[in-house]
Structures are given as C-alpha cells and as structure tokens.
CHARMM-style PDB file with segment names, atoms N, HN, CA, C and O in Angstrom:
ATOM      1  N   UNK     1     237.646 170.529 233.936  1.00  0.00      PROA
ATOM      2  CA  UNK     1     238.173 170.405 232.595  1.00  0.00      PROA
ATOM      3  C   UNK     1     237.154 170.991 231.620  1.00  0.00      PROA
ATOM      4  O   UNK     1     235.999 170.650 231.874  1.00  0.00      PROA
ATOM      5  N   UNK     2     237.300 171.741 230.634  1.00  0.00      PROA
ATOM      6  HN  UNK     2     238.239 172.018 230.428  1.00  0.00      PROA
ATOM      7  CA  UNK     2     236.662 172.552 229.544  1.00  0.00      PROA
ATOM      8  C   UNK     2     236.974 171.760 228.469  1.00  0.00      PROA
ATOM      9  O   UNK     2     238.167 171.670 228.178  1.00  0.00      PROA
ATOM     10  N   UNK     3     235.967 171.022 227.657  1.00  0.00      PROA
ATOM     11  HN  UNK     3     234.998 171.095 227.894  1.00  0.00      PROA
ATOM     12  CA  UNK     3     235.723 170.677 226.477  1.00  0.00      PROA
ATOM     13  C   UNK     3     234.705 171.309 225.219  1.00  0.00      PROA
ATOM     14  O   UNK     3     233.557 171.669 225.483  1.00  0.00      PROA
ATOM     15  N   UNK     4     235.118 171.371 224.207  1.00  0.00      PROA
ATOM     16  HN  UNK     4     236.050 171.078 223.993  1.00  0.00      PROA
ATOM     17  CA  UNK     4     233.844 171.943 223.095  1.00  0.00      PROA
ATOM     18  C   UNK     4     233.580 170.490 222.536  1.00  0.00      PROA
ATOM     19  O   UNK     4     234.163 169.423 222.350  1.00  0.00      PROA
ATOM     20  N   UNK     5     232.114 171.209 222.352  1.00  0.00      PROA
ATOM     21  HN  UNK     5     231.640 172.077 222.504  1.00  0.00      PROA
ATOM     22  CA  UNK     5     231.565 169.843 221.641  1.00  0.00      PROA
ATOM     23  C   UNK     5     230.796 171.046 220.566  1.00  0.00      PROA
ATOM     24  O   UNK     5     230.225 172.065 220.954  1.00  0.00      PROA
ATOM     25  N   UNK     6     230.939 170.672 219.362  1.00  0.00      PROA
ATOM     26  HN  UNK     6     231.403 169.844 219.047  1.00  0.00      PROA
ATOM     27  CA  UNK     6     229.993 171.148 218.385  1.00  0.00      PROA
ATOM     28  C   UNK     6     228.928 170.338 217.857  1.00  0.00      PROA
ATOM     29  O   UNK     6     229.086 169.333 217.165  1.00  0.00      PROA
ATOM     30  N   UNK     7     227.746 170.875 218.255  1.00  0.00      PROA
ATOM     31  HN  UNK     7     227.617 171.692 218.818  1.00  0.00      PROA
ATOM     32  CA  UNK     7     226.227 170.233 217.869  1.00  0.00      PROA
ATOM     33  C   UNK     7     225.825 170.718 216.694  1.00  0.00      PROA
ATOM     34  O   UNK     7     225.934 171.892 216.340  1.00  0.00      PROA
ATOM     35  N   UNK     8     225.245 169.620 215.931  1.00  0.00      PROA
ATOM     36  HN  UNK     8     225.156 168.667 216.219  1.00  0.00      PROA
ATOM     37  CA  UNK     8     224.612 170.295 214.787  1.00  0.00      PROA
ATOM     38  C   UNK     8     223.410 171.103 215.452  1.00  0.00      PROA
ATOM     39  O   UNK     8     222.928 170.842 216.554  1.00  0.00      PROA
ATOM     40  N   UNK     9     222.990 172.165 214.566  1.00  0.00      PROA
ATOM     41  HN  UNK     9     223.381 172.377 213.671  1.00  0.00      PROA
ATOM     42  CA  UNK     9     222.091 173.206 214.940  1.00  0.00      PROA
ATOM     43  C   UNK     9     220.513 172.543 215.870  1.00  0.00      PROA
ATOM     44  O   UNK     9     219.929 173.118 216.789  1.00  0.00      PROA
ATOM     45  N   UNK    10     220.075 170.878 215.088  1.00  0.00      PROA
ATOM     46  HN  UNK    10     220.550 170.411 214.342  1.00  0.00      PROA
ATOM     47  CA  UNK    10     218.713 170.284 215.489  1.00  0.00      PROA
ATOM     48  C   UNK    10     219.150 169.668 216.827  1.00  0.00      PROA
ATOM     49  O   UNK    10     218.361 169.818 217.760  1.00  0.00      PROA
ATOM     50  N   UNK    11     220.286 168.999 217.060  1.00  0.00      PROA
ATOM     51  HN  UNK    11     220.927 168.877 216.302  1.00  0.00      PROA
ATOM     52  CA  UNK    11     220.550 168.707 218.526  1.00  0.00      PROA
ATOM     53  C   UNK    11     220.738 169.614 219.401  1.00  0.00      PROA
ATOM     54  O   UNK    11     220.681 169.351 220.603  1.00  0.00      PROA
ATOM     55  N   UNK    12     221.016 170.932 218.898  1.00  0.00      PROA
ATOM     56  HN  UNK    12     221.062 171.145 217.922  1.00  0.00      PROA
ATOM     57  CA  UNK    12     221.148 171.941 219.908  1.00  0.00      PROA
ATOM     58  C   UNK    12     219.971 171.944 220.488  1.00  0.00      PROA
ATOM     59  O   UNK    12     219.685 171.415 221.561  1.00  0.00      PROA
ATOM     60  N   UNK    13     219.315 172.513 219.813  1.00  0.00      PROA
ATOM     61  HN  UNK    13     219.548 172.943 218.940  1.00  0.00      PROA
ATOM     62  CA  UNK    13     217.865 172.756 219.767  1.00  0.00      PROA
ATOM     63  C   UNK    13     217.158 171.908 220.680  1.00  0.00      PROA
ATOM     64  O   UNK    13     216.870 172.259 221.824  1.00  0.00      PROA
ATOM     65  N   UNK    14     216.858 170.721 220.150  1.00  0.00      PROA
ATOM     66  HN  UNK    14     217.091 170.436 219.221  1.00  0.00      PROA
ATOM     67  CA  UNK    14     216.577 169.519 220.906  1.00  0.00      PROA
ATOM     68  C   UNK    14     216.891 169.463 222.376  1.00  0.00      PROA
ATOM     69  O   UNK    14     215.989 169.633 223.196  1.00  0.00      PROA
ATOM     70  N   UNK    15     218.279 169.204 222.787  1.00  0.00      PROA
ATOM     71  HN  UNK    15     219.012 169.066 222.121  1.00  0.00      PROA
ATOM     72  CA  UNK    15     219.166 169.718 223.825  1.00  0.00      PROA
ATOM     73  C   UNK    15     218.718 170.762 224.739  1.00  0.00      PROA
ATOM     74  O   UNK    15     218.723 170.602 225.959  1.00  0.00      PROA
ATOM     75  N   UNK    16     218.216 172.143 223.993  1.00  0.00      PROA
ATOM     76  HN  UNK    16     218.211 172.273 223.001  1.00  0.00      PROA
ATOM     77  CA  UNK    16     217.794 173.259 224.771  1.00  0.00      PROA
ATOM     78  C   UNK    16     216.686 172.933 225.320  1.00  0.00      PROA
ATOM     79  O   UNK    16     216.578 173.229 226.510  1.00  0.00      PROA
ATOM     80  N   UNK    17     215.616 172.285 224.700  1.00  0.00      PROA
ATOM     81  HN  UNK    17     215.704 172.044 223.734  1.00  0.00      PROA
ATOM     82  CA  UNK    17     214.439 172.043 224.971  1.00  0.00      PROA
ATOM     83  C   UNK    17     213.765 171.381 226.387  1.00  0.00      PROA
ATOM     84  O   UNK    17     212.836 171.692 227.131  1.00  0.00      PROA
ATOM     85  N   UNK    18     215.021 170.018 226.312  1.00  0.00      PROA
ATOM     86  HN  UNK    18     215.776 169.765 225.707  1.00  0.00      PROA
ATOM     87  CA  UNK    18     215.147 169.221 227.572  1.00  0.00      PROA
ATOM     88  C   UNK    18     215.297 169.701 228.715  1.00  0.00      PROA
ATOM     89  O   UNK    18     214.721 169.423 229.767  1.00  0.00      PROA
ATOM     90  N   UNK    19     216.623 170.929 228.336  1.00  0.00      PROA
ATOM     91  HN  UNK    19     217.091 171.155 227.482  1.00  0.00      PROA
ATOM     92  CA  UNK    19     217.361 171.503 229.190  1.00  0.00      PROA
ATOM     93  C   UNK    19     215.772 172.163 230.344  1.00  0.00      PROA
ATOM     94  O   UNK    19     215.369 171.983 231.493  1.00  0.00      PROA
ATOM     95  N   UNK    20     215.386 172.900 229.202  1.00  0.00      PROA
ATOM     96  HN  UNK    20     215.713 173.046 228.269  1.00  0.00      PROA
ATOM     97  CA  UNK    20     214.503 174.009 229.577  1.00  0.00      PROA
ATOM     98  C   UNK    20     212.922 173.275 230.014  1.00  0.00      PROA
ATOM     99  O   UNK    20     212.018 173.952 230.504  1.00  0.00      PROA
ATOM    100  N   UNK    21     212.810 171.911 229.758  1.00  0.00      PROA
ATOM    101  HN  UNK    21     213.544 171.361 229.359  1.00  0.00      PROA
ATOM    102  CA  UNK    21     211.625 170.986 230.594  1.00  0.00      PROA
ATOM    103  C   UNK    21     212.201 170.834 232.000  1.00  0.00      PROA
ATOM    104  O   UNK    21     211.601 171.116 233.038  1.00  0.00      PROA
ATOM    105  N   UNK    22     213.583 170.297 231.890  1.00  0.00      PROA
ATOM    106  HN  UNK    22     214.070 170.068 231.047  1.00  0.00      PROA
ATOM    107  CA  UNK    22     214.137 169.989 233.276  1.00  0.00      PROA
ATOM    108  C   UNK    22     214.488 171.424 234.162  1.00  0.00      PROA
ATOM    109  O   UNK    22     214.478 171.522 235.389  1.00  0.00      PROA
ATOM    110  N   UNK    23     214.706 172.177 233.468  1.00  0.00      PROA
ATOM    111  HN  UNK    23     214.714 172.097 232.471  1.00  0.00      PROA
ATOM    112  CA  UNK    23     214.882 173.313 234.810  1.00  0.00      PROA
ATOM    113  C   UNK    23     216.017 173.511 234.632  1.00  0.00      PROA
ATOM    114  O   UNK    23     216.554 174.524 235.079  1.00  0.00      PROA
ATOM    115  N   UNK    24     216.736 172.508 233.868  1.00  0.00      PROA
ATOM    116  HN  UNK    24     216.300 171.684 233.505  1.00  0.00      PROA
ATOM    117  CA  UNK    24     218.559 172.707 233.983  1.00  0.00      PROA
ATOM    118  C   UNK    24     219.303 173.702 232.652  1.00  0.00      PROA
ATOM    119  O   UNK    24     219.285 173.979 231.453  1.00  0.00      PROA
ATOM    120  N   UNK    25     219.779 173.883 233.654  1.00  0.00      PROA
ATOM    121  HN  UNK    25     219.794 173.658 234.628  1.00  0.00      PROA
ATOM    122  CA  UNK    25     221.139 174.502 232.089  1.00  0.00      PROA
ATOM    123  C   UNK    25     221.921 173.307 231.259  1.00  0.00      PROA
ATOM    124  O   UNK    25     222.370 172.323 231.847  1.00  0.00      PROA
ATOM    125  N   UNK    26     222.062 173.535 229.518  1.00  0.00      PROA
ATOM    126  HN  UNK    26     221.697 174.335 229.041  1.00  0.00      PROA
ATOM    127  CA  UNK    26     221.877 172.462 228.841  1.00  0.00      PROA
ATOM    128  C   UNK    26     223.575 172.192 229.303  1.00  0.00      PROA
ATOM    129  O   UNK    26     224.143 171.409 228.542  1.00  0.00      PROA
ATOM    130  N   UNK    27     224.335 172.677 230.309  1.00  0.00      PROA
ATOM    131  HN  UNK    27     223.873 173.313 230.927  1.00  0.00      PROA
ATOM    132  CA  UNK    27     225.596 172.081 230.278  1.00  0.00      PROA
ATOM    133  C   UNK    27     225.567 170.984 231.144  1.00  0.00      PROA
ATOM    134  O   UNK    27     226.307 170.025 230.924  1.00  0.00      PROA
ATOM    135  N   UNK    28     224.418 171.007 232.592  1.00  0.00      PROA
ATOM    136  HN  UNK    28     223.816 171.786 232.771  1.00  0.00      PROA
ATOM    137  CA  UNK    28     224.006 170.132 233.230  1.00  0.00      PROA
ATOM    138  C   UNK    28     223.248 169.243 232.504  1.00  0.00      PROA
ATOM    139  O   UNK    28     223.318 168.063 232.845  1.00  0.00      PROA
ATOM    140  N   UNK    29     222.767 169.447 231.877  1.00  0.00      PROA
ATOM    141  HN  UNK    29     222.710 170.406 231.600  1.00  0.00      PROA
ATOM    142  CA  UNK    29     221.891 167.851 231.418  1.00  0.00      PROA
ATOM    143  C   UNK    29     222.604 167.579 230.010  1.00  0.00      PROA
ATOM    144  O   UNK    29     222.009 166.991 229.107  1.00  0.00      PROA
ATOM    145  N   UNK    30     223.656 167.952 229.908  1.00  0.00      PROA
ATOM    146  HN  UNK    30     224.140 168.429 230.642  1.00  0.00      PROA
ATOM    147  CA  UNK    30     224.440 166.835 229.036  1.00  0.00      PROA
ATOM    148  C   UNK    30     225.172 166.034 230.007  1.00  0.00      PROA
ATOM    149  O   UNK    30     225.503 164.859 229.851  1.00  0.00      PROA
ATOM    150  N   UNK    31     225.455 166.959 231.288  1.00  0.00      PROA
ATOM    151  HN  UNK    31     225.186 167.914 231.414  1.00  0.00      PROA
ATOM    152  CA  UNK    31     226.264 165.854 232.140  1.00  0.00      PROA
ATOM    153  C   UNK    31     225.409 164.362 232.266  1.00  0.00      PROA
ATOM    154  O   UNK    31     225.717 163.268 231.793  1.00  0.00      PROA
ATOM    155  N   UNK    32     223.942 164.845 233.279  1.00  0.00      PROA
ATOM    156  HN  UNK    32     223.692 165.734 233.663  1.00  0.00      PROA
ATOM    157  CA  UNK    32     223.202 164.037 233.336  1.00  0.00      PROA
ATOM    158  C   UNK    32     223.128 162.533 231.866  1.00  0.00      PROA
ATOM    159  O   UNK    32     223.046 161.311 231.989  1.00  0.00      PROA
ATOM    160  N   UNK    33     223.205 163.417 230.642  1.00  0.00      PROA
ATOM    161  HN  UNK    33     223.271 164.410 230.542  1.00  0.00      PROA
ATOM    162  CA  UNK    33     223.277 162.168 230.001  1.00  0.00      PROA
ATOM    163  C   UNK    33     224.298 161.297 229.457  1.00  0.00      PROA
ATOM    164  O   UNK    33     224.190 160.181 228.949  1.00  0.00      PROA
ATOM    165  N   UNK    34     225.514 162.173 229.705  1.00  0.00      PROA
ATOM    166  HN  UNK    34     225.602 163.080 230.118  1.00  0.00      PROA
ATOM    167  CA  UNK    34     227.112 161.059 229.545  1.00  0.00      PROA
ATOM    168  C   UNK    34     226.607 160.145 230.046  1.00  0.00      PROA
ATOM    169  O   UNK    34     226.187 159.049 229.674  1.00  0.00      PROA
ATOM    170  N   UNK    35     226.738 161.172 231.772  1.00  0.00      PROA
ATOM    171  HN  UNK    35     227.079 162.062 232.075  1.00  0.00      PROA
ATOM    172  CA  UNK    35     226.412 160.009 233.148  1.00  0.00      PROA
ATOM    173  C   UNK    35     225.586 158.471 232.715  1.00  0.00      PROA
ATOM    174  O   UNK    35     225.838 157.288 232.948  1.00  0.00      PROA
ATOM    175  N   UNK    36     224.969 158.876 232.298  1.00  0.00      PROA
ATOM    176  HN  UNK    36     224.765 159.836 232.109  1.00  0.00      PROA
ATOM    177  CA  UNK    36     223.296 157.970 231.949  1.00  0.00      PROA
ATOM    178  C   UNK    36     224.119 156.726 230.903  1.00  0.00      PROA
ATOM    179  O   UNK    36     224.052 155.497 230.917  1.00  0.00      PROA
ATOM    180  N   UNK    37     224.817 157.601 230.118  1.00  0.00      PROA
ATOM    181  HN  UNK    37     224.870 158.599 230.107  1.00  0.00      PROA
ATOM    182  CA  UNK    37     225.559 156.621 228.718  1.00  0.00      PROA
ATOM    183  C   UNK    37     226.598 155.807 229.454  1.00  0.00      PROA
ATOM    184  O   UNK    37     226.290 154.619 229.548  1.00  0.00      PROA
ATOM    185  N   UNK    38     227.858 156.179 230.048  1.00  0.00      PROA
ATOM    186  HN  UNK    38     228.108 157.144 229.971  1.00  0.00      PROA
ATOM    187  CA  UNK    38     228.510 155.464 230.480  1.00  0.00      PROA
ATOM    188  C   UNK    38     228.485 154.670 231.210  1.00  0.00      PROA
ATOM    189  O   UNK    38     229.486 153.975 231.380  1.00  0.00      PROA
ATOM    190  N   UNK    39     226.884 154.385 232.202  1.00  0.00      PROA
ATOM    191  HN  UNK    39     226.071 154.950 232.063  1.00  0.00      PROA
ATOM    192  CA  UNK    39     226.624 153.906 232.678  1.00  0.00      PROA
ATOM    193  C   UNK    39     226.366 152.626 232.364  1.00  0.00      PROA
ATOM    194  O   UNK    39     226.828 151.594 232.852  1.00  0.00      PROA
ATOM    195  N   UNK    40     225.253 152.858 231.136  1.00  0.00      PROA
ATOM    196  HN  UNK    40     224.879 153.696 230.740  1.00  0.00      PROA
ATOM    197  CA  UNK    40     224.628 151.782 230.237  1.00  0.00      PROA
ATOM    198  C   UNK    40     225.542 151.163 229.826  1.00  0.00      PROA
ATOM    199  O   UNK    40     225.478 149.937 229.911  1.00  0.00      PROA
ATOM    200  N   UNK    41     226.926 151.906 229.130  1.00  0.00      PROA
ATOM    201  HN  UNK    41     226.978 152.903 229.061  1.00  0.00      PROA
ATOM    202  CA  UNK    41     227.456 151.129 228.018  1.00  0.00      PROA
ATOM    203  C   UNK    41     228.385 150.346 229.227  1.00  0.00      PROA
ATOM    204  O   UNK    41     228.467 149.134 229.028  1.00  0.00      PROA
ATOM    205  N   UNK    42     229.043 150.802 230.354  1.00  0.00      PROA
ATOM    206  HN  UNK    42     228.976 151.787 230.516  1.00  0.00      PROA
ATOM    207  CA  UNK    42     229.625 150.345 231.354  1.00  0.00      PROA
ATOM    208  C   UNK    42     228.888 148.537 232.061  1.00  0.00      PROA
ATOM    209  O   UNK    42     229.459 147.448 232.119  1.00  0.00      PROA
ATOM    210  N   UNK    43     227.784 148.846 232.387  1.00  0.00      PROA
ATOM    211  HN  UNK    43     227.320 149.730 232.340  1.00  0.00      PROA
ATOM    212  CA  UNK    43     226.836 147.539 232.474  1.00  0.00      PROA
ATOM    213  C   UNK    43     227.011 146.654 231.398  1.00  0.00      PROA
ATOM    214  O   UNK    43     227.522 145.547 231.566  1.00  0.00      PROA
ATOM    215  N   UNK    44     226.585 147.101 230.196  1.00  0.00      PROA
ATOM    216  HN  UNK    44     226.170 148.000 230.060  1.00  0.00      PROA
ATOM    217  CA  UNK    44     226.488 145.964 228.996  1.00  0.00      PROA
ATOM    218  C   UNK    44     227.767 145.612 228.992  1.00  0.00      PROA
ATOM    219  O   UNK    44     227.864 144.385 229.013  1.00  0.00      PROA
ATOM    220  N   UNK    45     228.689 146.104 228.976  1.00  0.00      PROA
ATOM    221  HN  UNK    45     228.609 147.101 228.959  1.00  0.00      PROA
ATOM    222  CA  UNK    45     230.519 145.222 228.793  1.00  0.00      PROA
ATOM    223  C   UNK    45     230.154 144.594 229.817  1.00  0.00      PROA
ATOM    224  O   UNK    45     229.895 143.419 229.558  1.00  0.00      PROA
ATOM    225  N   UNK    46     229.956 145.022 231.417  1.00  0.00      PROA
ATOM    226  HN  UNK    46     230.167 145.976 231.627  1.00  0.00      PROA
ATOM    227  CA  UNK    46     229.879 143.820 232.349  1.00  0.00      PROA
ATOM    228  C   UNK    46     229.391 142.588 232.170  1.00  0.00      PROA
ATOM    229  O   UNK    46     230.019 141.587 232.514  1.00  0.00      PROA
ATOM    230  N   UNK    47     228.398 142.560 231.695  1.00  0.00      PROA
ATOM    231  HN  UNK    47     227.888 143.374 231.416  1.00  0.00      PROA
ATOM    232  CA  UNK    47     227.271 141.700 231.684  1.00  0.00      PROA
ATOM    233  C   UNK    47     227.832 140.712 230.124  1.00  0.00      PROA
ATOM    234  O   UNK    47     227.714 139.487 230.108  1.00  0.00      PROA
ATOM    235  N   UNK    48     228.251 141.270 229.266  1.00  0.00      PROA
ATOM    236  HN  UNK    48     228.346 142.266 229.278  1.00  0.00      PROA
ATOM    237  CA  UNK    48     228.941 140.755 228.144  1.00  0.00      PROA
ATOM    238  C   UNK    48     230.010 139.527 228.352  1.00  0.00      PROA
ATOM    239  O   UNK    48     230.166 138.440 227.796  1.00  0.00      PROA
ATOM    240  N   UNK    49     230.910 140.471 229.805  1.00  0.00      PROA
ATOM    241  HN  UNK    49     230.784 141.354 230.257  1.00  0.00      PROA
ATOM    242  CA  UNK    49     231.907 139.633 230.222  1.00  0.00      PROA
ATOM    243  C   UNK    49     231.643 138.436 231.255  1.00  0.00      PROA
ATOM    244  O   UNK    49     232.485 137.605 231.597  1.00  0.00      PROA
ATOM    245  N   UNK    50     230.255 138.512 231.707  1.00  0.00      PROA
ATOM    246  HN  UNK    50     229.571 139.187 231.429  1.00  0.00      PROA
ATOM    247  CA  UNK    50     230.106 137.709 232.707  1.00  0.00      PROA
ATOM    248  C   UNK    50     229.435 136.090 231.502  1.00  0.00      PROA
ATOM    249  O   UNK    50     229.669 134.897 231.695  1.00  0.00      PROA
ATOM    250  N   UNK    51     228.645 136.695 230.410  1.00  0.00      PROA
ATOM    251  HN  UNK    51     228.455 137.664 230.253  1.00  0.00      PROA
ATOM    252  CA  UNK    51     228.221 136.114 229.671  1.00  0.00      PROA
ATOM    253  C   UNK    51     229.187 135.235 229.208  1.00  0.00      PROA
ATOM    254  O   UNK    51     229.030 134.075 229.586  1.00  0.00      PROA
ATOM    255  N   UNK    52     230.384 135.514 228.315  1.00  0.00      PROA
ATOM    256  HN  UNK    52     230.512 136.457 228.008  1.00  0.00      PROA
ATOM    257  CA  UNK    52     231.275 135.103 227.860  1.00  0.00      PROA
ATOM    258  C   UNK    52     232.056 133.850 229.238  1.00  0.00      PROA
ATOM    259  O   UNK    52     232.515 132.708 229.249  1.00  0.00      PROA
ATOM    260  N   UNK    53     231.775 135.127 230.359  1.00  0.00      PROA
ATOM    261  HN  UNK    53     231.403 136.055 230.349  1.00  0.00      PROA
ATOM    262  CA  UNK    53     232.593 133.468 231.416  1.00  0.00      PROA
ATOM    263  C   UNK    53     231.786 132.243 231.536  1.00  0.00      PROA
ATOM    264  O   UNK    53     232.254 131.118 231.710  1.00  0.00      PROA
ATOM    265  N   UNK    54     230.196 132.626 231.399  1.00  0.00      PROA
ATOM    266  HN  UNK    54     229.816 133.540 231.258  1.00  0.00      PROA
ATOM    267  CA  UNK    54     229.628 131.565 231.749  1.00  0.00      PROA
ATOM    268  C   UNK    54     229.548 130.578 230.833  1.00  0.00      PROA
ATOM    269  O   UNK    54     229.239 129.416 231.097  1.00  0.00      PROA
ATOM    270  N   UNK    55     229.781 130.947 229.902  1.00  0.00      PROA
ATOM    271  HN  UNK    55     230.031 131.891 229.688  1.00  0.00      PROA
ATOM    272  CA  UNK    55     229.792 130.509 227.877  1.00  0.00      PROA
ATOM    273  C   UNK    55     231.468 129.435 228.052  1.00  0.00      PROA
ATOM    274  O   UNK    55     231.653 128.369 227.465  1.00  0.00      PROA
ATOM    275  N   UNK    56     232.240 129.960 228.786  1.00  0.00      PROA
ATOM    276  HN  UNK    56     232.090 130.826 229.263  1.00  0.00      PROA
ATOM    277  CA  UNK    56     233.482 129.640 228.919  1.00  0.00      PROA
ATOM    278  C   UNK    56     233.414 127.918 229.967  1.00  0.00      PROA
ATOM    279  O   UNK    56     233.628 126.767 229.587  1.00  0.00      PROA
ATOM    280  N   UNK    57     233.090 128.373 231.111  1.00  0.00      PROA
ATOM    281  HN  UNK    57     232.916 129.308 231.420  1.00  0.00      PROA
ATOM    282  CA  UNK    57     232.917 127.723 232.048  1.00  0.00      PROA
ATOM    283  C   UNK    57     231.795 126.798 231.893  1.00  0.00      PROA
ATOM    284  O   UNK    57     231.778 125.914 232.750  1.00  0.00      PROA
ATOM    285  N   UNK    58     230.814 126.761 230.993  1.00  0.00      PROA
ATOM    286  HN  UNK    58     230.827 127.479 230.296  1.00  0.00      PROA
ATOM    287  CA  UNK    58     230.316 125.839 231.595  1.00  0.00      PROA
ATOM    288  C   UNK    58     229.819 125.188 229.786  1.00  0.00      PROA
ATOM    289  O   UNK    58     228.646 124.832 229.676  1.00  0.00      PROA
ATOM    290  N   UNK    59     230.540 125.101 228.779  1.00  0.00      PROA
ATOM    291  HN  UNK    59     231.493 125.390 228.868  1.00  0.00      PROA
ATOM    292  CA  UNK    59     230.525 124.838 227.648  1.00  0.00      PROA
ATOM    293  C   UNK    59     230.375 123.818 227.590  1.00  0.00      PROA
ATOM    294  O   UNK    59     229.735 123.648 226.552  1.00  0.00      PROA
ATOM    295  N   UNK    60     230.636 122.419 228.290  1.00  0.00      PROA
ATOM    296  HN  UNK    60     231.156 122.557 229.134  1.00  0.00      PROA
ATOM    297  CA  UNK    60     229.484 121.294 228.053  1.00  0.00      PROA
ATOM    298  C   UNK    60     228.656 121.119 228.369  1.00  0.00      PROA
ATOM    299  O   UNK    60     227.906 120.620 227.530  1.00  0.00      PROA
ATOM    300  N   UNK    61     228.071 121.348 229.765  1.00  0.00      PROA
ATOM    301  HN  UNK    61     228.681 121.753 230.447  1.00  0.00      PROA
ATOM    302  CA  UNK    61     227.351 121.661 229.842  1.00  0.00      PROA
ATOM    303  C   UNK    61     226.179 122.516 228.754  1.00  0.00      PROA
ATOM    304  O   UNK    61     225.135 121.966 228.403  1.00  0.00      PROA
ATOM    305  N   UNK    62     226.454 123.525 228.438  1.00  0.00      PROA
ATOM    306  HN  UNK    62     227.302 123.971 228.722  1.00  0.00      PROA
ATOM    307  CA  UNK    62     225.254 124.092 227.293  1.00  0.00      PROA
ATOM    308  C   UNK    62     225.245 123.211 226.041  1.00  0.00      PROA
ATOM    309  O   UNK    62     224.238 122.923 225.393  1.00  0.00      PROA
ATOM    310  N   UNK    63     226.630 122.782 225.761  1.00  0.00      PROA
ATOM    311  HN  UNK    63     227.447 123.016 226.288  1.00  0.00      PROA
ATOM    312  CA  UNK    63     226.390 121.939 224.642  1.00  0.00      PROA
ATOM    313  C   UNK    63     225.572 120.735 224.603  1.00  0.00      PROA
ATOM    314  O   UNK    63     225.087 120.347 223.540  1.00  0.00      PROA
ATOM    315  N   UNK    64     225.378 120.068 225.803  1.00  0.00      PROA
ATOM    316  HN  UNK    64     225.772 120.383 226.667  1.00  0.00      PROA
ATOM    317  CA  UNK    64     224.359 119.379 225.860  1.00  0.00      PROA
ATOM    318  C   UNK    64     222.650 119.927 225.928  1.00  0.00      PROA
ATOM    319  O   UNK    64     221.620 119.528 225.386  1.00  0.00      PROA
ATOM    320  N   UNK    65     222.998 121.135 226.971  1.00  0.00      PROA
ATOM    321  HN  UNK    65     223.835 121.460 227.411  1.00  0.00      PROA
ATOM    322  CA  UNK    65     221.586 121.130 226.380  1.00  0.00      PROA
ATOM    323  C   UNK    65     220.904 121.652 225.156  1.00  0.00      PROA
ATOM    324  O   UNK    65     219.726 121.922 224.923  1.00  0.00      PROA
ATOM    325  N   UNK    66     221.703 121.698 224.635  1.00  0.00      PROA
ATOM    326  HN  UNK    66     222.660 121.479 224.823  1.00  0.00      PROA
ATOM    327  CA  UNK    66     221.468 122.300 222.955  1.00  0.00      PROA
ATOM    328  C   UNK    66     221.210 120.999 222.258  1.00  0.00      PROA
ATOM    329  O   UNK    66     220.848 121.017 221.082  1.00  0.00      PROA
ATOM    330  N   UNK    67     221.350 120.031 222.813  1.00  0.00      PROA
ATOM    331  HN  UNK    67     221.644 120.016 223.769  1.00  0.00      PROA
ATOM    332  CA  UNK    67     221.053 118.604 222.020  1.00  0.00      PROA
ATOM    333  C   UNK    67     219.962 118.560 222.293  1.00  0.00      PROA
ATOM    334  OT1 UNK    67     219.267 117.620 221.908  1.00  0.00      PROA
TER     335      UNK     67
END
C-alpha cells in the first residue's frame, strides 16, 4: 500500500539524518518507528485495561486500603 505523508521541511531533515546513522533508507526507518509507536501505544491500552479490571474487581478491597 502507497501512502504520502508530508513532513515539515525540520522533520524531514531530522528523519534523513537517522535514516543515514542507521544505514537505512528514511522509508525503512519510518517503518521501524510506526512499528515502535503502535507498539507502545498498543501496550499502554493493554495495561490501561488490565488496570481498570483490577480497579473493577477488586474495589473493596482498595477501598480499604486507602483507609
């Protein structure tokens, strides 16, 4: 699938730079950093939702120990 993304001129830049530390072409290491993002943001909802069950499940519990 072919997408455009328009960068302002300093993220390009920026972008190229990485590209060109890592060895990669900057179309590969944007992959590399979706990858990296969706990952993160993928975990934190998990972990959000596991939070919320435990918040759920065990609510007297914490409410006591909050006394």
């Amino acid at each position: 699938m072919v997408t455009t993304v328009n960068l302002p001129d300093d993220l390009h830049a920026a972008l190229k730079r990485v590209a060109d530390d890592e060895h990669r072409s900057m179309n590969a290491t944007i992959l590399v950093a979706l990858e990296q993002y969706v990952t993160v943001r993928s975990h934190r909802s998990k972990v959000r939702e596991l939070a919320a069950d435990v918040a759920r499940r065990d609510a007297d519990l914490l409410d006591r120990l909050a006394q």
